[in-house]
N, C-alpha and C positions, 0 to 999 in steps of 0.2 A: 401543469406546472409542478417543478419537485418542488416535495415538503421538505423545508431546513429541519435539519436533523439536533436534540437538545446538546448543549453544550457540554454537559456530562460525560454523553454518550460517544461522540466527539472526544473530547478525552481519553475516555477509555480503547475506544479504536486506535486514536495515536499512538498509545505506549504499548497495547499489542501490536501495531503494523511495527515500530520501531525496531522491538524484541525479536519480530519476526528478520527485518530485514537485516539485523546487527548477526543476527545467528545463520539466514538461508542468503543471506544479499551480496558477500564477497566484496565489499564496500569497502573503498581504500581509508574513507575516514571512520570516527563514532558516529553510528546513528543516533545519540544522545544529543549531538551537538547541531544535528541537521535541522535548518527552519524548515517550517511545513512546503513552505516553496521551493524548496535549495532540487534544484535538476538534481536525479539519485543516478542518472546515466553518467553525468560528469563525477559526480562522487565515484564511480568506477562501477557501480552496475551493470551486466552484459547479460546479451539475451537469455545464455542459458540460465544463469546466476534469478534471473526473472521469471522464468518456468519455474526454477525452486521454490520463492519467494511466492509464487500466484500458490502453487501448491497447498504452501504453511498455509496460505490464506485460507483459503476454500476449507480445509481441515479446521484450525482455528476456528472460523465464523460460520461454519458450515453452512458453507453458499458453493455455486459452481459459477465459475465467469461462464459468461454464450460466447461465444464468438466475436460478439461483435465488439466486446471487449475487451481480445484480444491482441494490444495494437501498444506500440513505447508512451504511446499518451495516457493512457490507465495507470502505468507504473514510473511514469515521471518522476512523480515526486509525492512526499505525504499525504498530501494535500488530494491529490488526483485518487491516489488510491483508497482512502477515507470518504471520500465522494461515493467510487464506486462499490465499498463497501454497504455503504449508509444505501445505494438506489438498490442493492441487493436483498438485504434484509429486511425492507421493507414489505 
């Protein structure tokens, strides 16, 4: 079973993935305004734009996604992606 990850750290994931995705994302809106749920495909993200964005990540957090992580559900939306962060650096 995954371990919930502190609420801090949560935090601070968010407003890096955010930063990340406002700068690599191509995002038709502000990522500032995005709820952690809000679909980021509909906000205008596209596949390559999410290659970028896993990119910043992996640098950023210094983690590498596997494979099996590589799929529009991982990069949905905040929320998905702070998930997958948080099972990474674990």
């Amino acid at each position: 079973m995954p371990q919930n990850t502190g609420v801090a750290e949560i935090t601070v994931n968010l407003a890096a993935i955010r930063e990340i995705l406002a700068q690599y994302g191509r995002i038709a809106v502000d990522a500032s305004g995005l709820r952690i749920d809000s679909d980021l495909y509909e906000a205008g993200l596209t596949s390559l734009a999410t290659v970028n964005v896993m990119l910043a990540l992996e640098n950023h957090f210094d983690v590498e996604f596997p494979d099996a992580m590589l799929g529009r559900k991982t990069f949905s939306s905040l929320e998905s992606i702070a998930e997958a962060i948080a099972e990474l650096v674990r």
